[in-house]
C-alpha positions, 0 to 999 in steps of 0.5 A: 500500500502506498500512501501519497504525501497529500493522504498522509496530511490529510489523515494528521490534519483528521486527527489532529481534528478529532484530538482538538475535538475530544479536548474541548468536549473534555474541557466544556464538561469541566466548565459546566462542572464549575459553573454548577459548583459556582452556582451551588456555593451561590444557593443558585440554580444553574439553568438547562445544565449546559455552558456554551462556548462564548470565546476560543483563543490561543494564549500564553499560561504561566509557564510560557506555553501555549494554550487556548483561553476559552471563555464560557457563559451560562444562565442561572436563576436566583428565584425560578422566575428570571434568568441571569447570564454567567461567565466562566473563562478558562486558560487550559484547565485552570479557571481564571475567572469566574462571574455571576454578574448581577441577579435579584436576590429572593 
């Protein structure tokens, strides 16, 4: 079997695909973990138990390395009546930030 350059670029850039894609499944869940930990310390609800990806970017971390900074939101709920939007903003798997904004307190 003899494989061309051109297939053996395409099967790196299919797997190189399917790493990104199983790294930022991997790193949506530990958002959606945090931001119900978030809401849980809070005496919140996190609602429809999801994050969604607001932001992706390559940054530099603490030790000169690249990675990529995602930044997440959410919406929770103080009361059951009124939705309120939270972010959750990543540098690899660390949380550098987390913000509940503003909400009405029951």
């Amino acid at each position: 079997m003899n494989l061309s350059l051109m297939d053996l670029v395409w099967m790196a850039v299919f797997a190189g695909a399917i790493v990104y894609w199983l790294n930022a499944m991997r790193a949506k869940e530990i958002a959606r973990a945090a931001g119900k930990r978030l809401c849980q310390q809070a005496g919140m609800m996190i609602l429809d138990d999801t994050v969604s990806l607001k932001r992706v970017r390559l940054k530099r971390n603490s030790n000169g390395q690249l990675d990529f900074q995602r930044d997440y939101e959410f919406e929770f709920t103080s009361d059951g009546e009124y939705r309120y939007k939270g972010e959750l903003h990543f540098l690899g798997r660390q949380l550098l930030k987390a913000d509940l904004g503003v909400y009405r307190v029951p």
